[in-house]
C-alpha positions as CSV (number, residue, x, y, z in Angstrom):
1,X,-11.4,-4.0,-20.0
2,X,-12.8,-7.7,-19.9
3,X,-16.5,-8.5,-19.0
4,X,-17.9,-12.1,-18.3
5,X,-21.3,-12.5,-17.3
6,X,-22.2,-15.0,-15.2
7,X,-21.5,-19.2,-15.8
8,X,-18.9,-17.6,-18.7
9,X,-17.0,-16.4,-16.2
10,X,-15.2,-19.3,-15.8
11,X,-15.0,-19.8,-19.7
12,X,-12.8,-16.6,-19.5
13,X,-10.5,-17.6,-17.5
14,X,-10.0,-21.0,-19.5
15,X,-9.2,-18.0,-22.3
16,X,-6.7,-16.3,-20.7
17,X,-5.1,-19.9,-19.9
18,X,-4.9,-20.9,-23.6
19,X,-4.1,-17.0,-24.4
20,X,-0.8,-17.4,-22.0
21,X,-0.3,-20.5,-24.0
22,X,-0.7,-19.8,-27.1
23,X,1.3,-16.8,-27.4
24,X,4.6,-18.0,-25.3
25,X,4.6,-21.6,-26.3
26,X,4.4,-22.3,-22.8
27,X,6.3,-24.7,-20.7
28,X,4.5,-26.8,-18.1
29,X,5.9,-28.6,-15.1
30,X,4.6,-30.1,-12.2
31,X,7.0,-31.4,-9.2
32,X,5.3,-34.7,-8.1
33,X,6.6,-35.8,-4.7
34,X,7.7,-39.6,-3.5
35,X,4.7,-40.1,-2.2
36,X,2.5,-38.6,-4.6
37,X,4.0,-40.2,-8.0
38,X,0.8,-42.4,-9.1
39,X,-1.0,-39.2,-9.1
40,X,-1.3,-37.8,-13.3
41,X,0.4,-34.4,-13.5
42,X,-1.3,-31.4,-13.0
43,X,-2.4,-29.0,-15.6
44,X,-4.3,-25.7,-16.5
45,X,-7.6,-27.2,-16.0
46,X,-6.7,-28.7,-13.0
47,X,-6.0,-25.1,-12.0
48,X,-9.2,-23.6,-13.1
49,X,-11.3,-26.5,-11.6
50,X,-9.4,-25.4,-7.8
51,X,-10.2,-21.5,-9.0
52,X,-14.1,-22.9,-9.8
53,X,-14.4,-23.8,-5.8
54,X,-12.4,-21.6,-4.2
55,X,-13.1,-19.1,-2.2
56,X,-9.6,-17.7,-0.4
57,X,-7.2,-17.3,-4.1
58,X,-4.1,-15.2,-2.8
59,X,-2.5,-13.8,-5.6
60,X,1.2,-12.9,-5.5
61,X,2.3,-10.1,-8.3
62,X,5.0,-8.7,-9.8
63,X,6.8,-6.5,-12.4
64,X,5.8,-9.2,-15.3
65,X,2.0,-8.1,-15.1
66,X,3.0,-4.9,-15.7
67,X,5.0,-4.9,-18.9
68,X,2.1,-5.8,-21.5
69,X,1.2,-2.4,-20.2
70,X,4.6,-1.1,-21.4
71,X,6.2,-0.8,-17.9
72,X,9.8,-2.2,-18.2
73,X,10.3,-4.8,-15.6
74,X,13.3,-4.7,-13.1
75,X,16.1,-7.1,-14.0
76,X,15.7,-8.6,-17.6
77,X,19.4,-8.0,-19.3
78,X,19.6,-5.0,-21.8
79,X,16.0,-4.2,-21.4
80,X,15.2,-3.9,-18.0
81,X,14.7,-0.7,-15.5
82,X,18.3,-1.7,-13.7
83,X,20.2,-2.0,-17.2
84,X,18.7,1.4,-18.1
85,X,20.0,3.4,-14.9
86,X,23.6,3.5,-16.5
87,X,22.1,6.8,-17.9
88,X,21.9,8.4,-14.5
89,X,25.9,7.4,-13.2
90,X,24.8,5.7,-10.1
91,X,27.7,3.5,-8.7
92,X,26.0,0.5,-9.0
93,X,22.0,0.1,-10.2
94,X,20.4,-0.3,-7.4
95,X,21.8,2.5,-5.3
96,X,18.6,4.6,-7.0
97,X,16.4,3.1,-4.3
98,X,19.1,3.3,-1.5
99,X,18.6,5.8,1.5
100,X,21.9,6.6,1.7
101,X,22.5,7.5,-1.9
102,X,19.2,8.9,-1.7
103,X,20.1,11.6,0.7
104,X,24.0,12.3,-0.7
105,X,22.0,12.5,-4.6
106,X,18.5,12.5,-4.3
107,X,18.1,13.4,-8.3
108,X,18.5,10.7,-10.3
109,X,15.2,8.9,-8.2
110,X,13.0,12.0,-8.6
111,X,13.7,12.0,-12.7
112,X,13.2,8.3,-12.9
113,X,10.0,9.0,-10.5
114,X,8.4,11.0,-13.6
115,X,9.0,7.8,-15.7
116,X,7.1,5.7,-12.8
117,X,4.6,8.1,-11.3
118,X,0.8,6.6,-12.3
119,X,-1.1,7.8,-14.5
120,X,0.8,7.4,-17.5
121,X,0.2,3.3,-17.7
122,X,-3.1,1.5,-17.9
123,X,-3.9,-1.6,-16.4
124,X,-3.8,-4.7,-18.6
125,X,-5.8,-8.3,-18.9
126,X,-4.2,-9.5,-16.2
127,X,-5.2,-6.8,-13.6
128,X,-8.6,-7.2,-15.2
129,X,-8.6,-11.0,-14.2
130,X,-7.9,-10.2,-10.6
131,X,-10.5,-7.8,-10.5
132,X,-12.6,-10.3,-11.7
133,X,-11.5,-12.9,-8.9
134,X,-12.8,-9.9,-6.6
135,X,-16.2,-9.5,-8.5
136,X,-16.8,-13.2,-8.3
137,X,-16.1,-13.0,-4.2
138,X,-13.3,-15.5,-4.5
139,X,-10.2,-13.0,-4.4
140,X,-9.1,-13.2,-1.1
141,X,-5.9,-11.1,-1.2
142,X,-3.5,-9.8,-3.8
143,X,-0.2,-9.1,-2.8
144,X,2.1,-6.6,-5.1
145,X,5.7,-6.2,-5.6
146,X,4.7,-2.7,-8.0
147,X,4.7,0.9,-7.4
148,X,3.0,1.6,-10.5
149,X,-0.5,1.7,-9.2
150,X,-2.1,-0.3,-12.0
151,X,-3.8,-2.7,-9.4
152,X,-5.9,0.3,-8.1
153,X,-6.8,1.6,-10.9
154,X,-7.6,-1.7,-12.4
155,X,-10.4,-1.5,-8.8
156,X,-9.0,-4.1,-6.6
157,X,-10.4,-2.8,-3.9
158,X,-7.7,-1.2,-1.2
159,X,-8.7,-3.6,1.8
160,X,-7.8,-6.1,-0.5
161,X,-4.5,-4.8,-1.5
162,X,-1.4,-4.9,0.0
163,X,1.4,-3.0,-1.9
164,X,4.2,-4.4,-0.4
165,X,6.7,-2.3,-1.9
166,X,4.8,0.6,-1.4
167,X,3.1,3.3,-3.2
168,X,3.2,6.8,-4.8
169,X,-0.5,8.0,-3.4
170,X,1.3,9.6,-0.4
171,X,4.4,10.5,0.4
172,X,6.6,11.4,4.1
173,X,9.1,14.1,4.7
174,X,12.0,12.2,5.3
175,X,13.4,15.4,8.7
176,X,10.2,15.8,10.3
177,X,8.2,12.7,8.8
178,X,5.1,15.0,7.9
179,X,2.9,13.3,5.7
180,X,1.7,14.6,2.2
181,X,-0.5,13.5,-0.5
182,X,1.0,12.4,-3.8
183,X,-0.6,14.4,-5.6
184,X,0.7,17.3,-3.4
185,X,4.2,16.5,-4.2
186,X,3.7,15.4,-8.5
187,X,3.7,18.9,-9.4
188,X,7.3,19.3,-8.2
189,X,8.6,16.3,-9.7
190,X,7.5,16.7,-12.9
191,X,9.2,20.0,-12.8
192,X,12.4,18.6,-12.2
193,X,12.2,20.1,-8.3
194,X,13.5,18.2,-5.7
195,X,9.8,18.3,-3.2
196,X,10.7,20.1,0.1
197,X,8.3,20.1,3.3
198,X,6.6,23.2,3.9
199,X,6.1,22.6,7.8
200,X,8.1,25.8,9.4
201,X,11.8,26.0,8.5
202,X,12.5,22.2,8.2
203,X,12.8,22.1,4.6
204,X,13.7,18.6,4.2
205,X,13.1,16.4,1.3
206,X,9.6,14.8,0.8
207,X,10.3,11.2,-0.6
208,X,7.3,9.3,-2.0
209,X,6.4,6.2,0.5
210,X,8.1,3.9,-1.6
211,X,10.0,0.9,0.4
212,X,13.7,1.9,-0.1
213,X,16.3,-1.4,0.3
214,X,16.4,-1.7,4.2
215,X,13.7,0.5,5.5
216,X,10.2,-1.5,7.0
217,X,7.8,-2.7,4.7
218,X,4.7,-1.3,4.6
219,X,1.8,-2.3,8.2
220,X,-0.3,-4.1,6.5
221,X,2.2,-7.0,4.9
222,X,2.2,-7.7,8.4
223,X,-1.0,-7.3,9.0
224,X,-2.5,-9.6,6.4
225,X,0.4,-12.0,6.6
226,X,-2.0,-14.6,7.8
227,X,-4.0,-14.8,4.7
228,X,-1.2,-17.1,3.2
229,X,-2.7,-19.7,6.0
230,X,-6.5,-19.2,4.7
231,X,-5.1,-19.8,1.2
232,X,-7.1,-22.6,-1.3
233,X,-4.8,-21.6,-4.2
234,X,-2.0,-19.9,-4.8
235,X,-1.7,-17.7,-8.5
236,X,2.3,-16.6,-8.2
237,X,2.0,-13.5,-11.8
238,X,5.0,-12.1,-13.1
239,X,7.7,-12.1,-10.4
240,X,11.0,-14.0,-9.4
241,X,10.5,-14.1,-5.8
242,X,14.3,-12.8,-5.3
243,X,13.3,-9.9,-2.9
244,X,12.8,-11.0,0.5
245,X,10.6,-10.5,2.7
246,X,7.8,-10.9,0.2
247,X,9.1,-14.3,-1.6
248,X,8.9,-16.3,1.7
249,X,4.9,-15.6,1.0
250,X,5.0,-18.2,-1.7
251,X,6.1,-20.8,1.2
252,X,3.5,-20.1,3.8
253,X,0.9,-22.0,2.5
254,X,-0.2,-25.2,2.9
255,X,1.4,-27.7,1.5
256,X,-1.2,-29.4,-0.1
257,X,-2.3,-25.8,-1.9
258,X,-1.9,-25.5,-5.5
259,X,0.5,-23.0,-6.0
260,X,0.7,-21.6,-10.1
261,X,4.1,-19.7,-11.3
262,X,3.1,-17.6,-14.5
263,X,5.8,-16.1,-15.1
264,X,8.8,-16.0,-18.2
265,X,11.2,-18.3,-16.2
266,X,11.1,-20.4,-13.8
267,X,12.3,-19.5,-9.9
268,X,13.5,-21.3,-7.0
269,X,11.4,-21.9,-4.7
270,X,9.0,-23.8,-7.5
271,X,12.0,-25.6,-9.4
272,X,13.6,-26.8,-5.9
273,X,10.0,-27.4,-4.3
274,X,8.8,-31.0,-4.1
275,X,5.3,-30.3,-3.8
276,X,2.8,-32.2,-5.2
277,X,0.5,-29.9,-6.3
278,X,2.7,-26.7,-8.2
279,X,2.4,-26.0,-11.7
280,X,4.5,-23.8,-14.3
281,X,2.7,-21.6,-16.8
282,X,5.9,-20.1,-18.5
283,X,5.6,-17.0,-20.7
284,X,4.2,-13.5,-20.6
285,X,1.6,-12.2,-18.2
């Protein structure tokens, strides 16, 4: 875990900043607008002098923080936790987190659960530094794509988490929509059981509250959607914003809000985005 004590705090994050480029030889670009183009290009210290003021940082967070701490990430060709399903014969790769195939074949999402389940991860310096952004009272929000539960355990505080794709700490019966416990249900799972309810004779399958493709994102994206209006910057870690609803987030701020992409490559809504005030930090998380 990383400590700063007081005025080094900021000195730390300056670290990280030449840390991400150092090790990825990283790429920076900033999108200057028509009416902004006698203004010098933005950079990492422009970035940490808007993080020294700021009191409302939003952070947006996906599978890329996660794979220092040896989590594969989703879509990266011939690595990634898609590419890897061929083992399981799904019909196509993402049919493991479809309801329908769910419920004909339930299997193959219980075995890859034991792969995903936390506990077996440990959170890395980049959960660290948005712990830190809560310590220092300037962490208004963080947003997550993962299920891996790294940002908990990393102590971002749950009121200011939203885990947007959901979570395994509880879990629903998916006949009579009991609720369970994770932990209730991790026993079964790592037994290679397929969890069943226990109310009366329903029997039906408990399925960790992960969001599935079309079922309802979790209360309280919805509920904290306004933060993206309260924003002063914008940190965008590790993800490609290709799953909707959650990448329209990047595009509720302001537009005069620094928004920061660190992330391997670059994604649409930054490289199509003429506003003045975004910046690239390509390479790992």
């Amino acid at each position: 875990m990383l400590l700063w004590k007081g005025g080094a705090f900021f000195n730390g994050i300056r670290s990280i900043a030449g840390q991400l480029y150092n090790q990825s030889r990283c790429l920076q670009r900033r999108f200057v607008s028509s009416q902004d183009s006698n203004e010098r290009d933005w950079n990492a210290d422009d970035v940490i002098r808007c993080l020294q003021g700021a009191r409302n940082v939003v952070v947006l967070a996906g599978a890329g923080i996660s794979t220092p701490s040896g989590i594969v990430d989703f879509r990266t060709p011939g690595t990634g936790l898609y590419y890897n399903l061929q083992k399981y014969n799904l019909p196509y790769a993402e049919a493991i987190f479809e309801l329908d195939y769910f419920f004909s074949n339930p299997k193959p999402f219980f075995t890859l659960a034991k792969d995903l389940y936390p506990g077996k991860y440990k959170p890395n310096v980049t959960h660290y530094f948005c712990k830190l952004l809560d310590e220092k009272e300037k962490l208004l929000r963080m947003y997550t794509q993962n299920i891996d539960g790294l940002e908990k355990m990393a102590g971002i505080p749950l009121h200011k988490l939203v885990e947007a794709h959901g979570t395994f700490s509880t879990a629903t019966c998916t006949t009579c929509l009991k609720a369970y416990d994770g932990q209730e249900i991790r026993k079964q799972i790592f037994a290679d059981e397929i969890p069943k309810c226990t109310v009366g004779e329903c029997k039906g399958t408990v399925k960790p509250d992960i969001v599935f493709f079309g079922e309802q994102l979790p209360n309280s994206f919805y509920k904290h959607v306004e933060d993206l209006s309260k924003a002063e910057v914008l940190l965008v870690m590790g993800s490609s914003l290709q799953v909707e609803p959650f990448a329209s987030l990047a595009e509720m701020v302001g537009e005069d809000v620094p928004r920061v992409l660190l992330n391997s490559e670059p994604v649409r809504s930054f490289v199509c985005s003429d506003r003045p005030r975004d910046v690239l930090i390509l390479g790992a998380c």
